[in-house]
ROSE-4610 file (N, C-alpha, C; in Angstrom, 1 decimal, always signed):
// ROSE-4610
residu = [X/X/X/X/X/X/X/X/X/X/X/X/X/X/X/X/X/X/X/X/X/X/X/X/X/X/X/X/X/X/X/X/X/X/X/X/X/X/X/X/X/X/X/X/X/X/X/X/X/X/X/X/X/X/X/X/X/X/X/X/X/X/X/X/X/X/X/X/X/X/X/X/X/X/X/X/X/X/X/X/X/X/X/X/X/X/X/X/X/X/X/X/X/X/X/X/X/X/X/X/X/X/X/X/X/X/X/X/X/X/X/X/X/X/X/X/X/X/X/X/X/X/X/X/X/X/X/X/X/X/X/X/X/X/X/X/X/X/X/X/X/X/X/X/X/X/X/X/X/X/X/X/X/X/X/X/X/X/X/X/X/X/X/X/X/X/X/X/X/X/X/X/X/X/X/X/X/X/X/X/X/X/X/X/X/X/X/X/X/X/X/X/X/X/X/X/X/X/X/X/X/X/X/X/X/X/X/X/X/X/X/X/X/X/X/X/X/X/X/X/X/X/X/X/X/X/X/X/X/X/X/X/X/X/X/X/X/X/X/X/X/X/X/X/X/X/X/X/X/X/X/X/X/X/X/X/X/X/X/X/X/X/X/X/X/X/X/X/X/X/X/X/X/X/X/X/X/X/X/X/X/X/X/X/X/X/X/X/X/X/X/X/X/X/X/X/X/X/X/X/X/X/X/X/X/X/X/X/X/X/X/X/X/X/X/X/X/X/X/X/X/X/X/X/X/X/X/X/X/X/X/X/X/X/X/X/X/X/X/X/X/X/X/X/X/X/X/X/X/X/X/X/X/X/X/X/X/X/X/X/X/X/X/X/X/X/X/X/X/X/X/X/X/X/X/X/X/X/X/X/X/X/X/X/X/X/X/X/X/X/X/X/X/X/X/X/X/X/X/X/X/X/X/X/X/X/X/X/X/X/X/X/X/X/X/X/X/X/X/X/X/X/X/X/X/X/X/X/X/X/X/X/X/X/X/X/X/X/X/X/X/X/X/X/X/X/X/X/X/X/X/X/X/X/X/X/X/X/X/X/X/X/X/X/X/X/X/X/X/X/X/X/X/X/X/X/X/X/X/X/X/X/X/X/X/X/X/X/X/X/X/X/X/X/X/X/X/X/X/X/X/X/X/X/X/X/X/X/X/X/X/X/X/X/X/X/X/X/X/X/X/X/X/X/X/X/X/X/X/X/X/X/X/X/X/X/X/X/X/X/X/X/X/X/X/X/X/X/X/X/X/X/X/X/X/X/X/X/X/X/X/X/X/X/X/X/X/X/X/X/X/X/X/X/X/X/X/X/X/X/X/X/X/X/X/X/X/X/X/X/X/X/X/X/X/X/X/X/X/X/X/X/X/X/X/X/X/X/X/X/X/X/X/X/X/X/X/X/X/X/X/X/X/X/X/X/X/X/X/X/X/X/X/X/X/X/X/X/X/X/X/X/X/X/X/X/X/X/X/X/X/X/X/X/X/X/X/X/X/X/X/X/X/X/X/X/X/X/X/X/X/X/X/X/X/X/X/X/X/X/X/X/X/X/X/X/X/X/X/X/X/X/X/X/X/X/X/X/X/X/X/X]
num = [1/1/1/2/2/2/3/3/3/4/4/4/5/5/5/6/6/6/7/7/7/8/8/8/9/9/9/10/10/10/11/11/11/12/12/12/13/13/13/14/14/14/15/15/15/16/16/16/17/17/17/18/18/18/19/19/19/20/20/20/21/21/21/22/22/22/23/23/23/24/24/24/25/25/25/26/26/26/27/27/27/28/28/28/29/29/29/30/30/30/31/31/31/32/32/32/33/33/33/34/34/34/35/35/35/36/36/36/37/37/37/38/38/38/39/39/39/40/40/40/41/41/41/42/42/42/43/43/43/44/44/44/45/45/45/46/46/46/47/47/47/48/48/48/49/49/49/50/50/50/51/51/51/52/52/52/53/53/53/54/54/54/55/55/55/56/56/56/57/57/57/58/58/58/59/59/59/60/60/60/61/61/61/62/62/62/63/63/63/64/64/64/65/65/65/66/66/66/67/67/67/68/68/68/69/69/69/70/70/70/71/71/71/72/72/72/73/73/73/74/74/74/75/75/75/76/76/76/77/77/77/78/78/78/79/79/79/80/80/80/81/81/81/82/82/82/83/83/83/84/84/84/85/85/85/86/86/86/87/87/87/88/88/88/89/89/89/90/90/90/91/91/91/92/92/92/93/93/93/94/94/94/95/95/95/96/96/96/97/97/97/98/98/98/99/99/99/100/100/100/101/101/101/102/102/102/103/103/103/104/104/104/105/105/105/106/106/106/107/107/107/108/108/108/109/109/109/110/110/110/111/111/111/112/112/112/113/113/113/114/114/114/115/115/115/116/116/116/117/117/117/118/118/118/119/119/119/120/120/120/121/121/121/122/122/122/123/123/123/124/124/124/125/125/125/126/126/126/127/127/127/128/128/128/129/129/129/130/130/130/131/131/131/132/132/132/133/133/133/134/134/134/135/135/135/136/136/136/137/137/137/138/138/138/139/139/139/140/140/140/141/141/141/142/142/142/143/143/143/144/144/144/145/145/145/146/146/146/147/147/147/148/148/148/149/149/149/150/150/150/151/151/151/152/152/152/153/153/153/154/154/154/155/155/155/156/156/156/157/157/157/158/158/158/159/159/159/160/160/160/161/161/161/162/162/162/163/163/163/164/164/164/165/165/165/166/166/166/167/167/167/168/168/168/169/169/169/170/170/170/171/171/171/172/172/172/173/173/173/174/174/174/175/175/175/176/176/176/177/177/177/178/178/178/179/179/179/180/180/180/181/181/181/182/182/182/183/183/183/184/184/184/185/185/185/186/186/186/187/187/187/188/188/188/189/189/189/190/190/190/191/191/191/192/192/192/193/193/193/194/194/194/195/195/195/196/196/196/197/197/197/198/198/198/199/199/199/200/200/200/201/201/201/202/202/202/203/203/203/204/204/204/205/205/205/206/206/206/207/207/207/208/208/208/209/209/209/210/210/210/211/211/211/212/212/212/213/213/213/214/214/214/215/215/215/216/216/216/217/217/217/218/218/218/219/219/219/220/220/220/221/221/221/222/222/222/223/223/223/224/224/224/225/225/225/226/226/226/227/227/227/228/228/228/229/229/229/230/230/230/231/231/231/232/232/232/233/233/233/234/234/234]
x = [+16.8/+16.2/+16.5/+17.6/+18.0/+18.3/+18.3/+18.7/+19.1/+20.4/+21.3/+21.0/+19.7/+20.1/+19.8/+19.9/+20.8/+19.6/+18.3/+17.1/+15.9/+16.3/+15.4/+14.7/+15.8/+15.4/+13.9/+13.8/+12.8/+11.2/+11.3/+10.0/+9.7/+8.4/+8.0/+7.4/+7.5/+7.3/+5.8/+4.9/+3.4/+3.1/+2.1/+1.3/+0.7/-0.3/-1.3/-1.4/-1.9/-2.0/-3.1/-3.1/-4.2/-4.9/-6.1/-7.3/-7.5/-7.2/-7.9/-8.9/-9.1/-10.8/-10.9/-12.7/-13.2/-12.1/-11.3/-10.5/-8.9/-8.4/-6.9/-7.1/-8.5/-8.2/-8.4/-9.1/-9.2/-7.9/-7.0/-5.3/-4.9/-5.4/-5.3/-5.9/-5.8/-6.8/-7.2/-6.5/-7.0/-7.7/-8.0/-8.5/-9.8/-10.6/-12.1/-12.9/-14.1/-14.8/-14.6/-14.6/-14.4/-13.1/-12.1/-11.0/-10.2/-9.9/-9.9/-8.0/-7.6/-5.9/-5.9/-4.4/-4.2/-2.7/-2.4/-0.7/+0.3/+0.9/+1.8/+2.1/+3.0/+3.2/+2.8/+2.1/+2.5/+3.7/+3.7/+4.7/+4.1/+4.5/+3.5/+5.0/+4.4/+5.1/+5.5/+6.9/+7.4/+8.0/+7.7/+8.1/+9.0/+10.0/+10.8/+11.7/+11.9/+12.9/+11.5/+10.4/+9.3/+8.8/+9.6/+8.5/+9.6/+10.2/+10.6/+10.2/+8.7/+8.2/+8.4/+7.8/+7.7/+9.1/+10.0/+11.3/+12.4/+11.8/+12.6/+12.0/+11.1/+10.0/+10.3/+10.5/+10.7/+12.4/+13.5/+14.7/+14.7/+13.9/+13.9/+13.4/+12.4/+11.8/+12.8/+13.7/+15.1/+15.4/+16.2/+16.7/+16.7/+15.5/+14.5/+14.9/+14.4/+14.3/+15.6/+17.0/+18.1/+18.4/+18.8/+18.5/+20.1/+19.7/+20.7/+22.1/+22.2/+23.8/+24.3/+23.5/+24.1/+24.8/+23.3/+24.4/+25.8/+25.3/+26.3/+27.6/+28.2/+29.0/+29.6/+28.6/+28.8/+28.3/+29.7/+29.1/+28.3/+28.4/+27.6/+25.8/+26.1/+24.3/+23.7/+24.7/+23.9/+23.6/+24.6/+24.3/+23.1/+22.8/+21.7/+20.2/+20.5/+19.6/+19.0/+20.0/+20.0/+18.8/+19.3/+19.0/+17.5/+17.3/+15.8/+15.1/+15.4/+15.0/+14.4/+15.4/+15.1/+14.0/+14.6/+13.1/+12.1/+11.4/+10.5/+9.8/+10.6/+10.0/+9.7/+10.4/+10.0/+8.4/+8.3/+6.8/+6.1/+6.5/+5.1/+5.4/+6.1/+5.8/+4.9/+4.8/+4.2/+3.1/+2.7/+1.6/+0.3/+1.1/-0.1/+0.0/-1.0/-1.1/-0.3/-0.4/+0.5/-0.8/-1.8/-3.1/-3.3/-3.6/-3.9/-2.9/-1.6/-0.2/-0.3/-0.3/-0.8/-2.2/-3.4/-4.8/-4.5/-3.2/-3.4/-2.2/-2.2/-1.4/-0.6/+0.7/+1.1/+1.8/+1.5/+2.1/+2.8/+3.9/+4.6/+4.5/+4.4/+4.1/+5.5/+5.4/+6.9/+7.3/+8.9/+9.6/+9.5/+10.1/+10.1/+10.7/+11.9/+12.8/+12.4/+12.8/+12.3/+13.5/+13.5/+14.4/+15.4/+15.7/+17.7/+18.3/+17.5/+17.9/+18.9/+20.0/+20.9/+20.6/+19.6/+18.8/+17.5/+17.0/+16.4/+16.0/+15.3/+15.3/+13.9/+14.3/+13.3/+13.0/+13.5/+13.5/+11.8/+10.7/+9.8/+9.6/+9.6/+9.9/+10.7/+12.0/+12.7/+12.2/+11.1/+10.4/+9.6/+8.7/+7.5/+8.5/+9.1/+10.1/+10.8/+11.6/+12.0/+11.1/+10.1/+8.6/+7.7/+7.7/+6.8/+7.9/+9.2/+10.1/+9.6/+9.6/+8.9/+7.4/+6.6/+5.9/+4.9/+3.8/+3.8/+2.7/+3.6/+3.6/+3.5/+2.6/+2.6/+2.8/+4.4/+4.8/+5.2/+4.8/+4.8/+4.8/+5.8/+5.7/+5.5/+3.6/+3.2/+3.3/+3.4/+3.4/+5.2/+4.9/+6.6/+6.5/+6.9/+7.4/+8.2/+7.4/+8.4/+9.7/+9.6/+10.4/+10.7/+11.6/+12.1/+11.7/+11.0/+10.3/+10.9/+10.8/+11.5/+10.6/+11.4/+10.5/+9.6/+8.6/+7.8/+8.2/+9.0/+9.6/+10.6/+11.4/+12.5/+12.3/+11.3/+11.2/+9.7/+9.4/+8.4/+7.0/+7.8/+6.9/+6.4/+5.3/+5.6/+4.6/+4.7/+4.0/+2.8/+1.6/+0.5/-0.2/-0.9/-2.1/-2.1/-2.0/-2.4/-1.3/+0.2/+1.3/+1.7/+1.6/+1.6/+1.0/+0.0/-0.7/+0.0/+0.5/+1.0/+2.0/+2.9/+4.1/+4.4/+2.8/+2.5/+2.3/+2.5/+2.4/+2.4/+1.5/+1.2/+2.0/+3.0/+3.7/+2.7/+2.4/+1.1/+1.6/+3.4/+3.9/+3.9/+3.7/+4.1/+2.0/+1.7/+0.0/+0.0/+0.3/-0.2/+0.3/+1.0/+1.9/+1.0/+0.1/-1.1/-1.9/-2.8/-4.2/-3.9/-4.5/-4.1/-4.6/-4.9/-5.3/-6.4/-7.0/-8.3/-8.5/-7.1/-7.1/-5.6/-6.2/-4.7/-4.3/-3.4/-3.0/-1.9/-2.0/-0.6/-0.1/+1.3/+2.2/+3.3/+3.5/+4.0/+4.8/+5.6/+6.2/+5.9/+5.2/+4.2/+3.7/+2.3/+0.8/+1.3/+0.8/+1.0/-0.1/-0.4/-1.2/-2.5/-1.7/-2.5/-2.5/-2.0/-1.9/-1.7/-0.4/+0.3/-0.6/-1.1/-2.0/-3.0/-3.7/-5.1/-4.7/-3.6/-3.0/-2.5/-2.0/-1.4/-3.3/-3.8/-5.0/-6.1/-6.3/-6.5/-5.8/-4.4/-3.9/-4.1/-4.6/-4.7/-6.1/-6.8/-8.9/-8.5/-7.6/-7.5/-7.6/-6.8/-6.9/-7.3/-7.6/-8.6/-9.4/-10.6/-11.8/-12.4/-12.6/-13.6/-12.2/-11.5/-10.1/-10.6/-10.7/-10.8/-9.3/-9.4/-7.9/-7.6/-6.7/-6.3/-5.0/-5.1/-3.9/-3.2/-1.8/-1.2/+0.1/+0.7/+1.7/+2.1/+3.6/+4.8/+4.2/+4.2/+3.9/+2.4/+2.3/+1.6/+2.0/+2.0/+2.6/+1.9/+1.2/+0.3/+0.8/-0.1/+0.0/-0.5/+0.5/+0.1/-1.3/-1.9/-3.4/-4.0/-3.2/-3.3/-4.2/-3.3/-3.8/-4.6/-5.1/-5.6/-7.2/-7.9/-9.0/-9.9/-11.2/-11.8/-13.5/-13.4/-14.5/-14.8/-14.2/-14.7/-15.2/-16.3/-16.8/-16.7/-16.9/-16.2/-17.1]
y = [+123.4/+122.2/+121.1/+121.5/+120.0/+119.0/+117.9/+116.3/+115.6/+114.8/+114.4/+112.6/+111.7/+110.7/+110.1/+108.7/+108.0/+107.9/+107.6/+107.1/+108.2/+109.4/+110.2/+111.2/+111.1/+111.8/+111.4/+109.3/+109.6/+109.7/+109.7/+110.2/+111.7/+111.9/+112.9/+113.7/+114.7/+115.7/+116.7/+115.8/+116.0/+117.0/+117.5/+118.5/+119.2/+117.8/+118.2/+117.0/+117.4/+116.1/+115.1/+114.0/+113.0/+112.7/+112.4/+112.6/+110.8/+110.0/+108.9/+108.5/+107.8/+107.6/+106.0/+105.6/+104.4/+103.2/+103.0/+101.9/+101.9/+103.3/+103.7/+103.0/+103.4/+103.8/+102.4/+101.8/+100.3/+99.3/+99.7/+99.5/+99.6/+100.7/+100.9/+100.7/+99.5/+98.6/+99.6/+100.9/+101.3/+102.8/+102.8/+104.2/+103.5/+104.7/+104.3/+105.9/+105.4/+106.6/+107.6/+108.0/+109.6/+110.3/+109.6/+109.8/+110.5/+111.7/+113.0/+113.1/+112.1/+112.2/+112.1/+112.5/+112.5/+112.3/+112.3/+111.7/+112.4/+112.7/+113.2/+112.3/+110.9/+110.1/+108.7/+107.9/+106.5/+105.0/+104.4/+103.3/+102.0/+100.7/+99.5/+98.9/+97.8/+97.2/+95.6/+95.7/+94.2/+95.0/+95.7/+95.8/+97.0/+97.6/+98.7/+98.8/+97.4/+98.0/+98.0/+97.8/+97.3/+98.5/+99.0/+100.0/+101.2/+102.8/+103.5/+104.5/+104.7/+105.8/+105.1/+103.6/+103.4/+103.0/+102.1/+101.9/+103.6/+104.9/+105.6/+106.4/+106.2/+106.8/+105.3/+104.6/+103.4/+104.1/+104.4/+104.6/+106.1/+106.9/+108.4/+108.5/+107.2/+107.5/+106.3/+105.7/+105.0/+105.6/+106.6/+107.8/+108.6/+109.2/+110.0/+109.5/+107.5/+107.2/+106.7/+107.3/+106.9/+107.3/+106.0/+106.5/+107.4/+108.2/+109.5/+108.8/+107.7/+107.1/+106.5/+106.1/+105.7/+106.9/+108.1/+108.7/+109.8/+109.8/+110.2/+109.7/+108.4/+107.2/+107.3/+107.9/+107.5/+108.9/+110.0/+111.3/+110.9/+109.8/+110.0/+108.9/+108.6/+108.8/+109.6/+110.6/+112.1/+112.5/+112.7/+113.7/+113.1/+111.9/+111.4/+111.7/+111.4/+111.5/+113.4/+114.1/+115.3/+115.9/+115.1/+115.3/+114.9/+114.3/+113.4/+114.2/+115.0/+115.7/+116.8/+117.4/+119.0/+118.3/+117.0/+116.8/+116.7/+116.4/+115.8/+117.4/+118.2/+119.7/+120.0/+120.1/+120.5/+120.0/+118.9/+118.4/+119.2/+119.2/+119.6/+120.7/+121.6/+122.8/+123.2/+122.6/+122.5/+122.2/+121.5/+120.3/+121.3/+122.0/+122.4/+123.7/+124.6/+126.1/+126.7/+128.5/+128.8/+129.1/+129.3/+129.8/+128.4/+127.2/+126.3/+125.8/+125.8/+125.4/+126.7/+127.9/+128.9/+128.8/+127.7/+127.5/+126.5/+125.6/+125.0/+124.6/+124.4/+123.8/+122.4/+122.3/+121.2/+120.3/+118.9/+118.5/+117.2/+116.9/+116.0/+114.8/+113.5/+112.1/+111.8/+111.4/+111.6/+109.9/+110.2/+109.3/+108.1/+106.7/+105.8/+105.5/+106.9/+107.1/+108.1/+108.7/+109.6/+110.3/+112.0/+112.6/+113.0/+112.2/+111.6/+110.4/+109.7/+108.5/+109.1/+108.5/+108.9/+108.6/+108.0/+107.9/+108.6/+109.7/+110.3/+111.1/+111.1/+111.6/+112.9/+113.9/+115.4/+115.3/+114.6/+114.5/+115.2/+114.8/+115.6/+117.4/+117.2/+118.9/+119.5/+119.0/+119.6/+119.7/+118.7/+118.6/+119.6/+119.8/+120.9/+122.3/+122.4/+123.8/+124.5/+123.8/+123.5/+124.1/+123.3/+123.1/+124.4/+124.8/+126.0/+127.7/+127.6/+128.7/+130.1/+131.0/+132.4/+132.3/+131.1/+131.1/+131.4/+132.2/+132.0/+130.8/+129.8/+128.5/+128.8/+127.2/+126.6/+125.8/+125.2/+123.9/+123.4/+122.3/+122.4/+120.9/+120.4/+118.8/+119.0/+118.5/+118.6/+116.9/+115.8/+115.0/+114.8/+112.9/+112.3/+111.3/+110.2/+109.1/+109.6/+108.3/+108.7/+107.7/+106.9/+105.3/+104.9/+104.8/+104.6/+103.1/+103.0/+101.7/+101.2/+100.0/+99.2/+100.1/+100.5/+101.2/+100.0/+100.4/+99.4/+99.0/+99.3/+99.1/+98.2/+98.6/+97.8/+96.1/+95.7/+94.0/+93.8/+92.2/+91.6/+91.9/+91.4/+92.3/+93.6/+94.1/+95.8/+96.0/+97.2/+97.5/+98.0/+97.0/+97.1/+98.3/+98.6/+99.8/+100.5/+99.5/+99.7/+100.3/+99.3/+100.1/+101.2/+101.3/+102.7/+103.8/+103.5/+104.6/+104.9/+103.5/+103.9/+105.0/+105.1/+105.6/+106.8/+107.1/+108.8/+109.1/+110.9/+111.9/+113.3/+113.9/+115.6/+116.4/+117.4/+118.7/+119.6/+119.5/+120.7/+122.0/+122.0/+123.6/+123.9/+123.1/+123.5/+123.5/+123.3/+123.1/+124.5/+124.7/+126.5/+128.0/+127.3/+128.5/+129.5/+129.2/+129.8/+129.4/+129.5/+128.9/+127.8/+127.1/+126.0/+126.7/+126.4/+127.1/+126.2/+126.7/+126.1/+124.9/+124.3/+122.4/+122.1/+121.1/+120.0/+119.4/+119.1/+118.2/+117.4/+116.1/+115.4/+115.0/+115.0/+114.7/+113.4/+112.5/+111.4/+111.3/+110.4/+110.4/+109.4/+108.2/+106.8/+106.8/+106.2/+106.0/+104.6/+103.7/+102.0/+101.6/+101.2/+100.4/+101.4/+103.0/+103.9/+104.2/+102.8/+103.0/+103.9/+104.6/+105.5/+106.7/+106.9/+108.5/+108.6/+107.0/+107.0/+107.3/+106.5/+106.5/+108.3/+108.9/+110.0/+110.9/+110.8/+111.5/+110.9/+109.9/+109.9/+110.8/+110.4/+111.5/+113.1/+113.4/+114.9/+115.2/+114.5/+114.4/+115.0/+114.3/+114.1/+116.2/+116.7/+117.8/+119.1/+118.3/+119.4/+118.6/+118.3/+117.1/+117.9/+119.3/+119.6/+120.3/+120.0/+120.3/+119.6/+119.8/+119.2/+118.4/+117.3/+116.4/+115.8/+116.1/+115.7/+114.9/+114.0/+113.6/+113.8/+113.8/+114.1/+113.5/+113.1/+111.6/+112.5/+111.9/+112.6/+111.2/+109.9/+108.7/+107.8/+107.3/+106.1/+104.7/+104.1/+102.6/+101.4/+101.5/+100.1/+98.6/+98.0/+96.1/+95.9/+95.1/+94.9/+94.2/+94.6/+94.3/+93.6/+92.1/+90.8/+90.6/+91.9/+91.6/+92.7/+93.4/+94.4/+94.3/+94.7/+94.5/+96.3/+96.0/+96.6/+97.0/+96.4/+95.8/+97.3/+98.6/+99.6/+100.4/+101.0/+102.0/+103.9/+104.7/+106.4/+106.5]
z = [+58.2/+58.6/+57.5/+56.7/+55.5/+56.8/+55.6/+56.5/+55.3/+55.6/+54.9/+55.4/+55.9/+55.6/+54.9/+54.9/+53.8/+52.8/+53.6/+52.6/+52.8/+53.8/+54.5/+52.9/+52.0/+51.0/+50.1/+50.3/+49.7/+50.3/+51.2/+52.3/+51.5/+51.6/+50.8/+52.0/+51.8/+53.6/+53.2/+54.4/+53.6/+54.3/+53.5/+53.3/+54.3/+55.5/+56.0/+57.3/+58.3/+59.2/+58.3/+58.5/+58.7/+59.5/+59.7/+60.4/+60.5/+61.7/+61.6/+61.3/+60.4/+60.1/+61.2/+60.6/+61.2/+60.9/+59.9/+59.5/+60.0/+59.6/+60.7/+62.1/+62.7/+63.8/+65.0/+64.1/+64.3/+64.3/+64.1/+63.8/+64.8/+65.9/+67.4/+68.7/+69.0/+69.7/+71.3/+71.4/+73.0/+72.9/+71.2/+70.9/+70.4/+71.1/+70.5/+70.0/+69.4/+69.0/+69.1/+70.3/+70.9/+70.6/+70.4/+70.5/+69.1/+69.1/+67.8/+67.8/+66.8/+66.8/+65.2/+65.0/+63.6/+63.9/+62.2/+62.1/+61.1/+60.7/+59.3/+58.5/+58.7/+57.8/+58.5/+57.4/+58.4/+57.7/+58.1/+57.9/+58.2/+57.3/+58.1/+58.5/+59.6/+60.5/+59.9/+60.0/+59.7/+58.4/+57.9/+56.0/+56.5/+57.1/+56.8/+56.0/+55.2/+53.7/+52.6/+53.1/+51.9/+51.6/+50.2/+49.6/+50.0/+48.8/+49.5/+50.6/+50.3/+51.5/+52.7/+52.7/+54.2/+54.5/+53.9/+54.4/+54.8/+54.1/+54.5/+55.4/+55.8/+57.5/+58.2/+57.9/+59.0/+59.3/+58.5/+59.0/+59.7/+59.2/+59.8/+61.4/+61.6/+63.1/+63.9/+63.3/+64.2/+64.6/+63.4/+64.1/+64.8/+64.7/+65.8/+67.3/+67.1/+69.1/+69.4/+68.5/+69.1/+70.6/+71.2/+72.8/+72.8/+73.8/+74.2/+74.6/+75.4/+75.4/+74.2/+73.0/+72.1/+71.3/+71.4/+70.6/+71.1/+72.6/+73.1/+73.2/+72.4/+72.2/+70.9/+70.1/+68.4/+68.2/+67.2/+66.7/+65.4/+65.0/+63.6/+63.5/+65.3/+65.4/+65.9/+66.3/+67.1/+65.9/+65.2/+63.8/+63.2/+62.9/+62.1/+63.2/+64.6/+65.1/+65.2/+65.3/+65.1/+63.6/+62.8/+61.5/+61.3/+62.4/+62.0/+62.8/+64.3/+64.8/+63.5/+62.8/+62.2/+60.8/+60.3/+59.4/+59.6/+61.1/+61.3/+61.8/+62.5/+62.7/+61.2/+60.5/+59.7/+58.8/+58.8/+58.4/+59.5/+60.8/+61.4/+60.9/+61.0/+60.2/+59.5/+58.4/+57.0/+57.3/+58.0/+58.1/+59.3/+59.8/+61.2/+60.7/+60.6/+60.4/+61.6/+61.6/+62.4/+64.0/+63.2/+63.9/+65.1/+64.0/+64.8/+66.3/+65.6/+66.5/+67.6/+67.5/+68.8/+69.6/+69.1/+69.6/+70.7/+70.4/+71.7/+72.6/+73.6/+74.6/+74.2/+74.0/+72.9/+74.6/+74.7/+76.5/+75.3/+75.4/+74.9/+75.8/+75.1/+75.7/+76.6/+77.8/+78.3/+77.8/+77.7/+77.1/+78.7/+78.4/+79.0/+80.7/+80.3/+81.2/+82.2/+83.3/+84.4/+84.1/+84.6/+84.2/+84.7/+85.8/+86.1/+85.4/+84.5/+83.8/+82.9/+82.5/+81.6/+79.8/+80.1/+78.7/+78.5/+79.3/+79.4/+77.8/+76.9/+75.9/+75.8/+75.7/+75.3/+73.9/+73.2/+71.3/+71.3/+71.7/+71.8/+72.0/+72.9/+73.2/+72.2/+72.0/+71.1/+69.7/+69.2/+68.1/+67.7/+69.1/+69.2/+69.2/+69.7/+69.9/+68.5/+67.9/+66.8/+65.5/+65.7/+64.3/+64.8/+66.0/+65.9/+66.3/+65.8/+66.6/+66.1/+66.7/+66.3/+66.5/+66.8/+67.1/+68.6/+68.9/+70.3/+70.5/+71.0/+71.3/+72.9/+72.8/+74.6/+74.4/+74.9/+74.9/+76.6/+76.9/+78.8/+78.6/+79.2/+79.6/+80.9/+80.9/+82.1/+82.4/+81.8/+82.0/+82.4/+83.5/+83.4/+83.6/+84.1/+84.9/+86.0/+86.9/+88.3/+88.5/+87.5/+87.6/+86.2/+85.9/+84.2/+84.4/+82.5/+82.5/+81.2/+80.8/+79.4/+78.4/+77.3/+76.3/+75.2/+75.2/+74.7/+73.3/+72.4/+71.0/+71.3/+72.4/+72.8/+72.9/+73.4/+73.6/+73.6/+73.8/+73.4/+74.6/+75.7/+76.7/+76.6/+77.1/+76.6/+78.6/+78.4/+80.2/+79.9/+80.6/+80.9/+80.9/+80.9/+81.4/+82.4/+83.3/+84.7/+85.1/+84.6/+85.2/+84.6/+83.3/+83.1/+83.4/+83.8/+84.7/+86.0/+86.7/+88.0/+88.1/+87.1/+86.9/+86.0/+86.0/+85.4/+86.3/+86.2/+87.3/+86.6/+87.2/+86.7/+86.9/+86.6/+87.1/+87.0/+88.8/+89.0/+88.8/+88.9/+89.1/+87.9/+86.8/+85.2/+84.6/+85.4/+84.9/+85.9/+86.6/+87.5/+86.9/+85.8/+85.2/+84.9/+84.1/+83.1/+82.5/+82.1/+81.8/+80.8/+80.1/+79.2/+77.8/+76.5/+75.4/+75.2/+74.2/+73.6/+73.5/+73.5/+72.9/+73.6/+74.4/+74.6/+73.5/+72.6/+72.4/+72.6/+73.1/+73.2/+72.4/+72.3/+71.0/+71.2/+70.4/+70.3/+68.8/+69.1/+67.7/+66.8/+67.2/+66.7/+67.7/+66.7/+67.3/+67.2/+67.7/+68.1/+68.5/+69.7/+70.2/+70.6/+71.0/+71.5/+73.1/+73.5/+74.6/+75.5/+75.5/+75.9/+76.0/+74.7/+74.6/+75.5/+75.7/+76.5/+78.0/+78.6/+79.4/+80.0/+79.2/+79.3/+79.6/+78.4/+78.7/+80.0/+80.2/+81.6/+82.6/+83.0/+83.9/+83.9/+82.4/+82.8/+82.7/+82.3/+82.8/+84.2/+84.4/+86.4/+87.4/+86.4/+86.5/+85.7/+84.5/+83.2/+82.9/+83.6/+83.0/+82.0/+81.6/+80.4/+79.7/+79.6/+78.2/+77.1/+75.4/+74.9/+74.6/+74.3/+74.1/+73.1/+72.1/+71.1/+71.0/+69.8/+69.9/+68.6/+68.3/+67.2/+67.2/+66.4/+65.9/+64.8/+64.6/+63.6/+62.6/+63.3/+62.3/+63.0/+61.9/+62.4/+62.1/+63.0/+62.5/+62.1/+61.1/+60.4/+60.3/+60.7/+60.9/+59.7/+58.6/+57.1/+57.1/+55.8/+55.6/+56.1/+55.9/+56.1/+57.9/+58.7/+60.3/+60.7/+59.8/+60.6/+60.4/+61.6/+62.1/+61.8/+61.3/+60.4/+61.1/+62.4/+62.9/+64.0/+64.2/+65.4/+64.6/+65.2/+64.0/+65.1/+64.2/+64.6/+65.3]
């Protein structure tokens, strides 16, 4: 699991998840009290050359969301994006026991795209697969899209709530397989707005209303000091 990029060396590959507190978690305007997520590393937003940790986790999770035709275009963004794939397993590795990672049902956030889109990206799955191998893991993307949407990093607009919701949908044949484990958790590669997670966890209430639901992020992405709001309490 080495990784050869350029600045990926000086990201320091942590220990332990992070547990949102009352102050993180207020950074994410659609997560409230109830809501039990954590993260591995985070990065603030606007500053990706600012500072080595966060400029080299700002370049490692580029890499990560290289969309699949680019790198299918360019062998030396596959390779990098390849490369950020095996780093980032690797923290979870490190970071999640082996006890806990077999306690629960791991459903990956589905990417932007529906899965005949040619930019369709699994980088998730392949994360969780990867970070827990030899493990007995439940990894199930019970989640998708039925209609590929603009990815919200990509431009200024981003897609609403509501539509996001429209455009989730459950794989009941992949939810019938076998029982679910102790704990859902959904996995993402940045936490942002939160949206997405609430969104996702609504649709599966829809068919596990007493599942506990967790969430869990490779990063978290912080709005410098200056803008962040301090005001929701745990």
């Amino acid at each position: 699991m080495s990784v050869n990029l350029d600045r990926a060396r000086e990201a320091v590959m942590p220990a332990a998840l992070t547990r949102l507190d009352e102050a993180s978690r207020a950074d994410h305007i659609y997560l409230s009290a109830s809501d039990r997520c954590a993260y591995l590393a985070q990065y603030c937003s606007g500053s990706g050359s600012g500072g080595s940790g966060n400029g080299a986790c700002h370049q490692l999770i580029r890499h990560f969301k290289c969309e699949p035709s680019r790198a299918r275009s360019d062998r030396r963004r596959a390779r990098y994006k390849q490369e950020a794939i095996a780093t980032l397993s690797a923290w979870l590795r490190q970071a999640v026991p082996r006890r806990l990672a077999e306690s629960c049902t791991w459903v990956p956030i589905p990417p932007s795209q529906r899965a005949e889109d040619p930019d369709f990206d699994d980088r998730l799955a392949r994360t969780l697969r990867l970070a827990f191998e030899g493990y007995d893991v439940d990894v199930r993307s019970l989640l998708s899209q039925t209609t590929s949407t603009r990815r919200d990093h990509a431009g200024r607009v981003r897609l609403s709530e509501q539509a996001l919701l429209q455009v989730l949908r459950i794989d009941e044949a992949k939810l019938l397989l076998r029982p679910v484990r102790a704990r859902v958790v959904l996995f993402d590669d940045v936490l942002t707005s939160g949206k997405h997670f609430k969104c996702c966890e609504r649709r599966l209430r829809e068919v596990l209303p007493d599942a506990p639901i967790a969430g869990i992020f490779l990063m978290r992405r912080a709005p410098p000091r200056d803008r962040r709001s301090l005001g929701r309490a745990w």
